[in-house]
C-alpha positions as CSV (number, residue, x, y, z in Angstrom):
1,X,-16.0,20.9,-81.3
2,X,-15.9,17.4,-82.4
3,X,-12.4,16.8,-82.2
4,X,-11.8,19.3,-79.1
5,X,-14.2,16.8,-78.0
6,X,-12.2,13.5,-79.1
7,X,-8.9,15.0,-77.8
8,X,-10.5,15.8,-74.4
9,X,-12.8,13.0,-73.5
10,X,-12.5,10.2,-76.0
11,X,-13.7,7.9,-73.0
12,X,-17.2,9.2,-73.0
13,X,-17.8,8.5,-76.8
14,X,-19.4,11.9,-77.1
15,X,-22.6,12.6,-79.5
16,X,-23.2,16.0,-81.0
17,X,-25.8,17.3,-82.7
18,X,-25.1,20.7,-84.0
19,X,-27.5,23.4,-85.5
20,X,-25.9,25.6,-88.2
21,X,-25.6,29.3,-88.6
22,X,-29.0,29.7,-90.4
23,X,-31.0,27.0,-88.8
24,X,-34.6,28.2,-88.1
25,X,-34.8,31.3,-89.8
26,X,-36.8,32.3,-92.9
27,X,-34.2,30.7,-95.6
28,X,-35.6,28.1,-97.5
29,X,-34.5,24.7,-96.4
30,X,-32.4,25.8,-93.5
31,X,-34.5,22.8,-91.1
32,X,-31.7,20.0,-90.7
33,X,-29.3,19.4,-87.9
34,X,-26.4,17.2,-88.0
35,X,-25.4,14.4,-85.7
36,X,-22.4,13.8,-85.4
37,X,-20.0,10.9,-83.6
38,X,-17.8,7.8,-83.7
39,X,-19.4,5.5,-86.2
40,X,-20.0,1.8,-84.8
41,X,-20.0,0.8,-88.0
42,X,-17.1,2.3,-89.4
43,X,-14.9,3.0,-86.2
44,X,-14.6,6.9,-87.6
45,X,-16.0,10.1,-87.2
46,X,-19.2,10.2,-89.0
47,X,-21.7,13.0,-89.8
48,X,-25.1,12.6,-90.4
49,X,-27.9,14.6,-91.2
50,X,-31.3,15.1,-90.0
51,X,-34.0,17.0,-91.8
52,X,-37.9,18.5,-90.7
53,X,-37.8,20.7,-87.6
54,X,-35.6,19.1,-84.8
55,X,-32.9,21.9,-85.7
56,X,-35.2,24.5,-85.5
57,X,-36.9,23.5,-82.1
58,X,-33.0,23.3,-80.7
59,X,-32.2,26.7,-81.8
60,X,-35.6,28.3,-80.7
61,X,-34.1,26.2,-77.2
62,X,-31.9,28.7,-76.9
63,X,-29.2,26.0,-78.1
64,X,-26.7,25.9,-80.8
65,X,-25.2,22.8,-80.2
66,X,-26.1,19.4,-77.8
67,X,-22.6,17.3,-76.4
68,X,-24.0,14.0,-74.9
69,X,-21.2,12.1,-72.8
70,X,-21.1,8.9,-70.8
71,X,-23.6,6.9,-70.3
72,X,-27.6,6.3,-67.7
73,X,-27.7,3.6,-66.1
74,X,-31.2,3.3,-67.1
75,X,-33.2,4.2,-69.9
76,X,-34.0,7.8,-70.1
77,X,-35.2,11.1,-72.5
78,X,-33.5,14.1,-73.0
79,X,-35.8,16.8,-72.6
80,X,-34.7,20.1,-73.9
81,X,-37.1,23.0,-73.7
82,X,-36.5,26.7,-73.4
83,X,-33.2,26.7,-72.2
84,X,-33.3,23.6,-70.0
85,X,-32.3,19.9,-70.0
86,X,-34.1,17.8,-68.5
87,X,-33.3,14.1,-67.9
88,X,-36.1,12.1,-67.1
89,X,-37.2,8.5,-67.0
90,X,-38.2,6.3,-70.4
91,X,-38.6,3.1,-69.1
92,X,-42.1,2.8,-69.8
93,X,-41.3,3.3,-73.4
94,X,-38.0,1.2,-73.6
95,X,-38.8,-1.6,-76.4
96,X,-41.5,0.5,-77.6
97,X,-41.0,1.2,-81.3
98,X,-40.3,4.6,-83.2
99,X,-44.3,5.9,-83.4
100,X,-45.1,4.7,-80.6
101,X,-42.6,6.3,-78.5
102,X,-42.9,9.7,-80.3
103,X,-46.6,9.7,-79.9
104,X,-46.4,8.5,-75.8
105,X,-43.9,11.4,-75.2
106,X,-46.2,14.0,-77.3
107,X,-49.5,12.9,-75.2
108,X,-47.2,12.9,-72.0
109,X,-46.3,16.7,-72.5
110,X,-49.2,17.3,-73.6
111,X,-47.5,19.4,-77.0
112,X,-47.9,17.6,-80.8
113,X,-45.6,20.0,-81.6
114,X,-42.3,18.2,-79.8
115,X,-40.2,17.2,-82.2
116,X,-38.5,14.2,-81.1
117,X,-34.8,12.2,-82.1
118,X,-36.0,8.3,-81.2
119,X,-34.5,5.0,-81.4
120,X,-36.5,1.8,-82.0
121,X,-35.6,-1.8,-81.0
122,X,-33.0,-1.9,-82.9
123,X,-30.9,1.0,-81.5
124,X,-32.1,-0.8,-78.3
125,X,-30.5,-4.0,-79.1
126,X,-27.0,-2.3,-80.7
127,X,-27.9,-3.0,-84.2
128,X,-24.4,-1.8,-85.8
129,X,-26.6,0.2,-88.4
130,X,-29.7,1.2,-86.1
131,X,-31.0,5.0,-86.7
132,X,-32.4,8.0,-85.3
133,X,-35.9,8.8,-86.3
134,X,-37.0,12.5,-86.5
135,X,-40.7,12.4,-85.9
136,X,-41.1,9.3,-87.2
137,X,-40.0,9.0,-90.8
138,X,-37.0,11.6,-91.4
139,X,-34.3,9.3,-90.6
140,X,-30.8,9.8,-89.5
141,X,-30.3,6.8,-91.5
142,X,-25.9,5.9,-91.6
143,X,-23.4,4.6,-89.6
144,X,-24.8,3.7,-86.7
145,X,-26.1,6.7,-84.9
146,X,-29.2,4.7,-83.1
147,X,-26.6,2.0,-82.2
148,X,-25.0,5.4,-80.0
149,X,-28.2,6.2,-78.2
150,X,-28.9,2.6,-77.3
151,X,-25.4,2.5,-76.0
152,X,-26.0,4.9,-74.0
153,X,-29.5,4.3,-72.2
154,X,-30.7,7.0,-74.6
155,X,-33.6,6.4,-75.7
156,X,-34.6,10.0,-77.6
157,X,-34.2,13.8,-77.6
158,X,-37.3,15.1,-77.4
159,X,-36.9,19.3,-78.1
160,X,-39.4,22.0,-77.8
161,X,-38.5,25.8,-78.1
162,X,-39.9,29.3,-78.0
163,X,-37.4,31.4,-78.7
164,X,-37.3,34.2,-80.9
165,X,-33.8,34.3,-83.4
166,X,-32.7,38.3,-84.3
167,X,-31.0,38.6,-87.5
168,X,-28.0,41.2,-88.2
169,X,-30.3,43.1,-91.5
170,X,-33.3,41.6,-91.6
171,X,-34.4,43.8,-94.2
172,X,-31.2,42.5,-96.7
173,X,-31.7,38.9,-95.3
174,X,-35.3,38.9,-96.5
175,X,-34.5,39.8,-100.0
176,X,-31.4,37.4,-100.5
177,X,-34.5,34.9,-99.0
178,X,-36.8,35.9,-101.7
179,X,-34.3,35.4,-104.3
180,X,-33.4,31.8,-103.6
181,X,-36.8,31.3,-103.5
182,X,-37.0,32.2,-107.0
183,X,-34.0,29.9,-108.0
184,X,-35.7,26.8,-106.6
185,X,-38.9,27.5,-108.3
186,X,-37.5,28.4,-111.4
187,X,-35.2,25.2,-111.3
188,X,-36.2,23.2,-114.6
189,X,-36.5,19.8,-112.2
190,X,-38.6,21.5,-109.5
191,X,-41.6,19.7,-110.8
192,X,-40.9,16.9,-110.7
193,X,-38.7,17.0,-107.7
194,X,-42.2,18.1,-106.2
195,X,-44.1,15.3,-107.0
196,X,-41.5,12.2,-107.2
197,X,-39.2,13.4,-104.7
198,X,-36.0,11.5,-104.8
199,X,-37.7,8.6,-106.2
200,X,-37.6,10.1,-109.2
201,X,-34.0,8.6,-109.2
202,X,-35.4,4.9,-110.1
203,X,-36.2,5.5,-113.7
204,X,-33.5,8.1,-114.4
205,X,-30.7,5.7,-112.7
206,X,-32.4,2.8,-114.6
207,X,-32.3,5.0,-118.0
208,X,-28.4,5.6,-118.5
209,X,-27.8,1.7,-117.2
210,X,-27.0,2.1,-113.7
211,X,-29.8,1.3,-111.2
212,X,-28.5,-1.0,-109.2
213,X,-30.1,-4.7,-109.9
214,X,-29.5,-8.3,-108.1
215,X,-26.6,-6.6,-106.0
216,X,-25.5,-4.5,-108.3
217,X,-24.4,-7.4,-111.4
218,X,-26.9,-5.8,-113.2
219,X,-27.7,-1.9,-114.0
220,X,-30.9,-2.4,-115.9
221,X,-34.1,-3.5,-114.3
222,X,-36.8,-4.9,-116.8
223,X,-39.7,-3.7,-114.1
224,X,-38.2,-0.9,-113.2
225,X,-42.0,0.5,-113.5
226,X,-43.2,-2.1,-111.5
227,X,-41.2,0.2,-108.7
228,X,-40.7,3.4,-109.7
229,X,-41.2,6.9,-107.8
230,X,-44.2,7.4,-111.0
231,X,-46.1,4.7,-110.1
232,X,-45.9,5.4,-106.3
233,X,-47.3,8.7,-106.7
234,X,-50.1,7.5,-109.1
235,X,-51.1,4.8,-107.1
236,X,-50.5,5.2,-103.7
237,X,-49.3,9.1,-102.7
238,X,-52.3,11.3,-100.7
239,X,-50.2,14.5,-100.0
240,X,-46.9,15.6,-100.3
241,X,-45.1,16.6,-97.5
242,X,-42.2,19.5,-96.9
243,X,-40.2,19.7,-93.9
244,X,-39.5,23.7,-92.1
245,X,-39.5,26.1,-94.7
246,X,-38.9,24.3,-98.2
247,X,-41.0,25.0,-101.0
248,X,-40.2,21.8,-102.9
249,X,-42.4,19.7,-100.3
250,X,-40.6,16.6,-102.0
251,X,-41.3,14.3,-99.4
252,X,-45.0,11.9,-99.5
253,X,-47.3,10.4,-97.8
254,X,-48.5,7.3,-99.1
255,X,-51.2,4.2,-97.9
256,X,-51.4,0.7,-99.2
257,X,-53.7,-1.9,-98.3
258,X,-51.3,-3.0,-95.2
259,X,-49.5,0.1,-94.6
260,X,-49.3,4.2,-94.2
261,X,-46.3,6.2,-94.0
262,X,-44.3,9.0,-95.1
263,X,-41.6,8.4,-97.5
264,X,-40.2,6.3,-98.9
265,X,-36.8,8.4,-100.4
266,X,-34.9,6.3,-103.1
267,X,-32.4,4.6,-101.7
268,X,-34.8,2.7,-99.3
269,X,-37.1,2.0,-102.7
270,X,-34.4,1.0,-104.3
271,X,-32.8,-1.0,-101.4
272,X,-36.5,-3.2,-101.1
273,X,-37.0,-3.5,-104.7
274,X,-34.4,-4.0,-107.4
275,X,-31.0,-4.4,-105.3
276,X,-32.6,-7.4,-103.7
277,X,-35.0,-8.7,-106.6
278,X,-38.4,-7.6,-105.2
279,X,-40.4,-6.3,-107.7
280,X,-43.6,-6.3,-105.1
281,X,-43.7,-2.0,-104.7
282,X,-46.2,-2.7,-101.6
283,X,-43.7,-4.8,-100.6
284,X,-41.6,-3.3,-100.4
285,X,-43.0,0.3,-98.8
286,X,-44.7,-2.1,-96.4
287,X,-40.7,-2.6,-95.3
288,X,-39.8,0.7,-95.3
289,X,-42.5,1.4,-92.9
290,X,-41.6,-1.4,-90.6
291,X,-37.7,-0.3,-91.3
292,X,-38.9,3.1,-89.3
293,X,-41.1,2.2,-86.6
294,X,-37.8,-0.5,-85.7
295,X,-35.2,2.3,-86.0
296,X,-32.9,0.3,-89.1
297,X,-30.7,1.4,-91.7
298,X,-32.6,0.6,-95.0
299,X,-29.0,0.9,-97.1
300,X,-26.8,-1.3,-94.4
301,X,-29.9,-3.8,-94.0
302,X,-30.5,-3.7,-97.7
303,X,-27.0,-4.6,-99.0
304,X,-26.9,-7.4,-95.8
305,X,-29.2,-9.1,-97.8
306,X,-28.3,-8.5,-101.3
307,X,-24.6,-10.3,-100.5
308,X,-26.6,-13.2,-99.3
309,X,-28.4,-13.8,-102.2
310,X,-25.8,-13.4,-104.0
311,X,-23.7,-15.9,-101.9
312,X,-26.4,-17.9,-102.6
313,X,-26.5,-17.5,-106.0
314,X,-22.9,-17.9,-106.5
315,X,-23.4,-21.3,-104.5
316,X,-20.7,-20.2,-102.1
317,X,-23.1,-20.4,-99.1
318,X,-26.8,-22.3,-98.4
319,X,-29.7,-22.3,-96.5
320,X,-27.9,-24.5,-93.5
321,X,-25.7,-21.9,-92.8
322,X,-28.6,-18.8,-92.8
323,X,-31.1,-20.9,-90.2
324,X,-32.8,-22.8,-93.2
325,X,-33.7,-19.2,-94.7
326,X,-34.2,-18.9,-98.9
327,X,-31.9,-16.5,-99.8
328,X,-33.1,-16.6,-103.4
329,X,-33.8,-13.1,-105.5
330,X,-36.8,-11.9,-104.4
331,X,-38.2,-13.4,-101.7
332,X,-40.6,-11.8,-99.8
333,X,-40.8,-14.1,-96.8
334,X,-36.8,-14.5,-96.3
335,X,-36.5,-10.7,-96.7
336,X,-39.5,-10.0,-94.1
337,X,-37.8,-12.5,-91.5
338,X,-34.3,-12.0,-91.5
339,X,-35.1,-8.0,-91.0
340,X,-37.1,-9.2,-88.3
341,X,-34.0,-10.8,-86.7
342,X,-31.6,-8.3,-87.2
343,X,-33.8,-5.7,-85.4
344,X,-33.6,-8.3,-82.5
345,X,-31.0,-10.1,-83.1
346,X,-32.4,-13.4,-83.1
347,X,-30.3,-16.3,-84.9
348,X,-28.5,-15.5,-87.7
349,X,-29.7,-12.0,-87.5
350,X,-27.0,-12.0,-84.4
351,X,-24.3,-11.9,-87.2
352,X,-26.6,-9.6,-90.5
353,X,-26.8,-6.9,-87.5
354,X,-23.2,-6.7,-87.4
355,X,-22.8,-5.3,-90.3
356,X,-21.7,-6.7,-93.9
357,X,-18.2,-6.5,-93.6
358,X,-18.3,-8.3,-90.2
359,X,-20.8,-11.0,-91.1
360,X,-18.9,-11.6,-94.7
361,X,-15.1,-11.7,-92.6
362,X,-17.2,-14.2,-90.1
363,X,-18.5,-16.9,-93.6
364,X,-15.2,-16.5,-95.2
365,X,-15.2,-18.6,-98.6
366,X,-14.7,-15.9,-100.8
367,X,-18.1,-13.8,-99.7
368,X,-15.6,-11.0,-98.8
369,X,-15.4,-10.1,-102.3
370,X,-19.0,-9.2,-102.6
371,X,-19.3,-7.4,-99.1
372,X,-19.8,-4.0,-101.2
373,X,-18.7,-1.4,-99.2
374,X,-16.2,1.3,-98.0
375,X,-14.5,1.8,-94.8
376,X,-16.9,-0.5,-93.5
377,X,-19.9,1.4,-94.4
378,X,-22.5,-0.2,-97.4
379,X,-22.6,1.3,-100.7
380,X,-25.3,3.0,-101.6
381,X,-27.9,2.8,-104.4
382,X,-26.4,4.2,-107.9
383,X,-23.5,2.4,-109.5
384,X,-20.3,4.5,-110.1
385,X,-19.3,2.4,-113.2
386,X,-21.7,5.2,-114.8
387,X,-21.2,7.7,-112.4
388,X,-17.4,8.2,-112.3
389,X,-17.2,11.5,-110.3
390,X,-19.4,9.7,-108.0
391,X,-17.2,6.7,-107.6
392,X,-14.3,8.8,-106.8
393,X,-17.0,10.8,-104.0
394,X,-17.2,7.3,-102.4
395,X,-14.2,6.1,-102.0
396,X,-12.8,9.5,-100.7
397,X,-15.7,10.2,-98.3
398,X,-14.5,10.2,-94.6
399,X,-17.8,8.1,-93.5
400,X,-17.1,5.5,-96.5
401,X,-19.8,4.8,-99.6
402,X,-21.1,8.0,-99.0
403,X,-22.7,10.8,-101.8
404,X,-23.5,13.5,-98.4
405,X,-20.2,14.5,-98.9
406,X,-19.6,15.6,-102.1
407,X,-23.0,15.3,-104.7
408,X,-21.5,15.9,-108.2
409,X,-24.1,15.8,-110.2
410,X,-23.2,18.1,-112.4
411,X,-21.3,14.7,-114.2
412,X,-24.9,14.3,-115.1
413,X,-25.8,17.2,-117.1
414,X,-23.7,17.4,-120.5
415,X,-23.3,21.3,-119.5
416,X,-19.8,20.9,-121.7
417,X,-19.6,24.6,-122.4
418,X,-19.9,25.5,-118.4
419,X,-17.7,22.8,-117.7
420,X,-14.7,24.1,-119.6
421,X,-15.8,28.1,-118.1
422,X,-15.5,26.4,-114.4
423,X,-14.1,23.7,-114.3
424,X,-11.2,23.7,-116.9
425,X,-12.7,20.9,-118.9
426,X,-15.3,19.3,-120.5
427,X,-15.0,16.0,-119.1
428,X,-16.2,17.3,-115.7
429,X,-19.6,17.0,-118.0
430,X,-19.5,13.2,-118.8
431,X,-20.3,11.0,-116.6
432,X,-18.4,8.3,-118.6
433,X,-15.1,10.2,-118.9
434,X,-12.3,8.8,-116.7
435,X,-10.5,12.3,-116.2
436,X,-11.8,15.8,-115.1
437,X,-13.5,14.3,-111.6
438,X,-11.3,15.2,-109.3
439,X,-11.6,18.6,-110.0
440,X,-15.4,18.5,-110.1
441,X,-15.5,16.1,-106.5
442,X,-13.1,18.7,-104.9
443,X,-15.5,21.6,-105.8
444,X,-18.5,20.0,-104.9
445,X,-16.9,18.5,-101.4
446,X,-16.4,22.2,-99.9
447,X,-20.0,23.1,-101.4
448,X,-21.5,20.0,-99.4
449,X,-19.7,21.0,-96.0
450,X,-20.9,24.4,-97.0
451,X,-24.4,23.4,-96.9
452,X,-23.7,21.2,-93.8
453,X,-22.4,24.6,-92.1
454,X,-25.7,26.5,-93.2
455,X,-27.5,23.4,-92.2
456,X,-29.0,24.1,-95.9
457,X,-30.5,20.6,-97.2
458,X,-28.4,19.1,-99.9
459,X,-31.4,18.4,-101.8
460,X,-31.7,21.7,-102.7
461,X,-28.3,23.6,-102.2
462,X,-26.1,20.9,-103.6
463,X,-28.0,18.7,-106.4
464,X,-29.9,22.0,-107.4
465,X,-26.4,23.6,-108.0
466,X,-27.8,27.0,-106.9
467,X,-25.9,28.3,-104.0
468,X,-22.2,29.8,-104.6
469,X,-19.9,30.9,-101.9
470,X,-20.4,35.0,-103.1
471,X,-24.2,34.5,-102.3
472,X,-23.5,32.6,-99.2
473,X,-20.9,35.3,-98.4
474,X,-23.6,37.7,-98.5
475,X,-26.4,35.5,-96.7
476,X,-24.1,35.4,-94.1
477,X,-23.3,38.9,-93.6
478,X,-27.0,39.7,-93.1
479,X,-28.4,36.8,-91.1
480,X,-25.2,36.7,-88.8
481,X,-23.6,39.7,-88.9
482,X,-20.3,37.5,-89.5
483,X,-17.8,39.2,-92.6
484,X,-16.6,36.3,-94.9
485,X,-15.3,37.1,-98.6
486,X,-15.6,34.2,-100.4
487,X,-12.2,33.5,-100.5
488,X,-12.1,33.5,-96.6
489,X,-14.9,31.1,-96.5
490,X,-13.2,28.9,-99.2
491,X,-10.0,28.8,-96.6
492,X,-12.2,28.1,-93.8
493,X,-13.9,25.1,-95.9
494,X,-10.8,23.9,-96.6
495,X,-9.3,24.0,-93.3
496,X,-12.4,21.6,-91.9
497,X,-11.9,19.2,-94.5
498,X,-7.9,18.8,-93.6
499,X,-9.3,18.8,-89.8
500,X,-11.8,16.2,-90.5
501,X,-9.3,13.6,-92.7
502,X,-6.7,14.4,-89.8
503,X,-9.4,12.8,-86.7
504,X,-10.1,9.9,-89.1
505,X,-6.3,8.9,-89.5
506,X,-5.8,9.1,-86.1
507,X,-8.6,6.6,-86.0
508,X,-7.0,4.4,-88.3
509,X,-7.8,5.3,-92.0
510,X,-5.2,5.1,-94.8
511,X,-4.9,5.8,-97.9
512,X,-5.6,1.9,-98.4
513,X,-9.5,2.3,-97.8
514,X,-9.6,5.3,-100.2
515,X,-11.1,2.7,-103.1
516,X,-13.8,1.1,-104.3
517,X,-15.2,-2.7,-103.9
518,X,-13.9,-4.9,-107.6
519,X,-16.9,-4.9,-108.8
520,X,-16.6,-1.3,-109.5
521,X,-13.1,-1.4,-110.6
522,X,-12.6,-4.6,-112.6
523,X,-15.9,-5.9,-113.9
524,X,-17.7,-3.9,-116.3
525,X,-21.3,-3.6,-116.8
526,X,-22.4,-5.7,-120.1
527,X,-25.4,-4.2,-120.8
528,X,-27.1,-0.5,-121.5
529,X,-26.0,2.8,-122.0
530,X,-23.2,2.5,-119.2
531,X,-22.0,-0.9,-120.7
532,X,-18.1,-1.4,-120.8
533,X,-17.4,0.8,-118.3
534,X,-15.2,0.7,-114.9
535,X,-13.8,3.0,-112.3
536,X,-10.1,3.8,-112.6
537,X,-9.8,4.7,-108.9
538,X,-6.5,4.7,-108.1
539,X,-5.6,7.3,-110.6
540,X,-8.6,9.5,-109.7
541,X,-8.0,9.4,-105.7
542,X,-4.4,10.8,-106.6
543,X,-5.6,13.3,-108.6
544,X,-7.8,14.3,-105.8
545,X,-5.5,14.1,-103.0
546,X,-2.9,16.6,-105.7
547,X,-5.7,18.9,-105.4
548,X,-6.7,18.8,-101.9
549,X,-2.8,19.5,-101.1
550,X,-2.4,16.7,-99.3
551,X,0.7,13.5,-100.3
552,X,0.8,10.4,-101.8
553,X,-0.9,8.8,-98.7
554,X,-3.6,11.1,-98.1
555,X,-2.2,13.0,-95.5
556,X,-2.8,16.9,-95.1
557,X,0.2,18.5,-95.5
């Protein structure tokens, strides 16, 4: 659809958000939808997920998939609803922030059960890295998305359905339902994926070496419990919370002395605390609250403010040339301010909501080198000097810096016994090993687009490593009525991804960007249990591109 879409009307800058072929029925974690578009930050096609019940409400619509073209010439809502779209007036709501608008719109209609795509001030002002909220706190956080609405005079898609779905053997469908629900529960990290969430990912990252710290020059943090997922939950979590259908309910609501929210997941902890030298945890929830109800990438805004510090630090730029702002580890009033400006892109926070690469190409001086990103989009929070497969998932990943794409964390698990039986090695096992990721990032790549296609939360079909394409195969077969073997579905996989590198060189990308920033592939870490270590990239992306059938330069053959 997507690139019928480019190839046809590549004028209108078309936005689609797509349901998938489970999407609002009884399997577990079938909730998201996926937006997907030309990236303002990256200049390629970019998909991004979007989790809780927006999906659901589209398909109960009556719709499988929403094409927005063009542009209003005045703010407005899309207002889908039992098998009509509306377009209506939101001018009244235009530089209203994220809860406010979703609660106007709710009391409007009258419904607290709309579930509601917004943009905040900064999709407003064309932030580069603005989002889309999903009722407030599920975020469709990378590359840009909210930067489309606001483009576009769109100010949300608000969807509310009441349709029934119909299912090819419900009685077969209900069992295969029942068993997954069994593998999740039975998981040996369901626990504490239940109570920590992905915050649990701030100690672990932190224990092998590899949580990044001070922009990434360091991988151990000495207060990592200062801010980790543990003392969140002990200190500040009331509830957990689960979006349509998931029995993990990994997500949490928490309240502070100056703040109540859901959330926050671990790259936004992470982002506000040990990437940028905060070791305030209110702090730095208090910004990932404020980071929602404004609509910003926590990741893009995050590592904005991690290279200035570290420009700072390295003495290559000042406070004259950041509007007389202290760009020093740390510091809460700098950090609270200059996300202030990029939301409205006042001063210098003109240039941070441009994005890194942009505002490091506009200093010059050398800050290029520590713009750490890939195909223009930011890195995100777990070094791949210990995580090799992952390395190799983010310079490969057709949206840049990105683990949606392919999550191998089976590197993480030691499994060396299973590794060998599917793999062909060991070393796909060891997340220090230099060889044996390719293989493993090429498996998992067609299991991540496999869960996109299901619209199956990664959480749980990819990290958990419990869905296979014989069991999807059969899940298929008696939800849709649709006859894959496995094999056929592995072609079909396949055939996307070639499809999907194909759009993305015609917008420019080479086999150039498939890398990684230096600091990943000449300076090793000099401390912990990842110490030593570097990303051979080169070697591994030709590996990869052997496998994926496709030459020297990337290219699908």
């Amino acid at each position: 659809i997507t690139r019928y879409l480019y190839e046809q009307h590549a004028q209108a800058d078309p936005i689609v958000i797509g349901t998938g072929l489970l999407t609002g029925t009884l399997f577990p974690a079938t909730a998201a939808a996926v937006i997907t578009a030309k990236s303002p930050v990256t200049g390629n096609i970019c998909h991004c997920p979007v989790t809780q019940k927006a999906g659901l409400e589209i398909q109960f619509s009556g719709f499988d998939y929403i094409v927005i073209r063009g542009k209003s010439a005045k703010p407005v809502f899309l207002w889908i609803h039992d098998g009509v779209a509306d377009i209506t007036d939101a001018a009244d709501v235009w530089g209203k922030d994220v809860w406010d608008t979703t609660a106007a719109w709710r009391k409007t209609m009258g419904d607290e059960l709309i579930q509601t795509l917004v943009i905040g001030p900064a999709g407003e002002n064309l932030v580069k890295f603005a989002t889309v909220a999903c009722n407030n706190s599920r975020v469709c956080g990378r590359t840009g998305m909210g930067c489309l609405f606001g483009s576009k005079n769109l100010k949300a898609v608000a969807v509310r359905g009441r349709g029934r779905l119909t299912l090819a053997d419900p009685l077969e469908y209900l069992e295969l339902c029942r068993t997954f629900d069994r593998k999740i529960l039975q998981h040996p990290e369901y626990t504490k994926r239940k109570e920590l969430g992905s915050t649990l990912l701030m100690k672990a990252l932190d224990g092998i070496g590899i949580l990044p710290t001070n922009h990434f020059q360091q991988g151990l943090a000495d207060y990592v419990d200062q801010v980790s997922g543990e003392r969140l939950a002990q200190e500040y979590k009331v509830k957990n919370k689960s979006c349509f259908n998931c029995p993990i309910h990994c997500s949490r609501y928490y309240i502070t002395p100056e703040t109540e929210s859901e959330g926050p997941e671990f790259e936004t902890l992470c982002s506000y605390s040990s990437r940028i030298g905060n070791r305030d945890l209110p702090f730095a929830l208090k910004m990932a609250a404020y980071l929602n109800r404004m609509g910003l990438d926590s990741l893009s805004s995050g590592e904005t403010i991690g290279w200035a510090m570290e420009c700072v630090q390295r003495g290559l730029l000042n406070k004259d040339d950041f509007d007389g702002l202290d760009f020093t580890w740390g510091n809460r009033e700098t950090i609270e301010k200059i996300v202030r400006m990029i939301v409205f892109r006042q001063g210098i926070g003109d240039a941070f909501a441009e994005g890194t690469r942009s505002l490091a190409a506009r200093f010059g001086r050398g800050t290029e080198e520590y713009a750490l990103q890939v195909k223009g989009l930011d890195m995100i929070c777990g070094d791949p000097r210990g995580l090799k497969a992952f390395g190799l998932t983010y310079a490969i990943a057709s949206r840049g810096a990105d683990h949606l794409r392919a999550e191998p964390f089976f590197e993480l698990t030691e499994r060396y016994e299973e590794s060998v039986q599917r793999f062909g090695t060991r070393d796909a096992a060891d997340r220090l090993a230099d060889h044996g990721k390719a293989v493993l990032v090429e498996y998992t790549e067609r299991q991540a687009l496999l869960t996109d296609c299901l619209t199956l939360c990664k959480n749980v079909g990819l990290s958990m490593d419990i869905l296979d394409f014989e069991f999807a195969a059969r899940l298929l077969r008696a939800g849709t009525g649709l006859t894959f073997t496995p094999e056929k579905m592995d072609q079909a996989l396949r055939g996307i991804i070639d499809a999907d590198r194909r759009m993305n060189i015609a917008f420019g990308v080479t086999a150039d960007q498939d890398t990684l920033p230096k600091r990943f592939t000449h300076e090793p870490l000099t401390e912990g249990p990842s110490k030593g270590t570097v990303v051979p990239v080169k070697q591994m992306v030709q590996e990869y591109y052997g496998l994926r059938g496709w030459d020297e330069t990337g290219k699908p053959k």
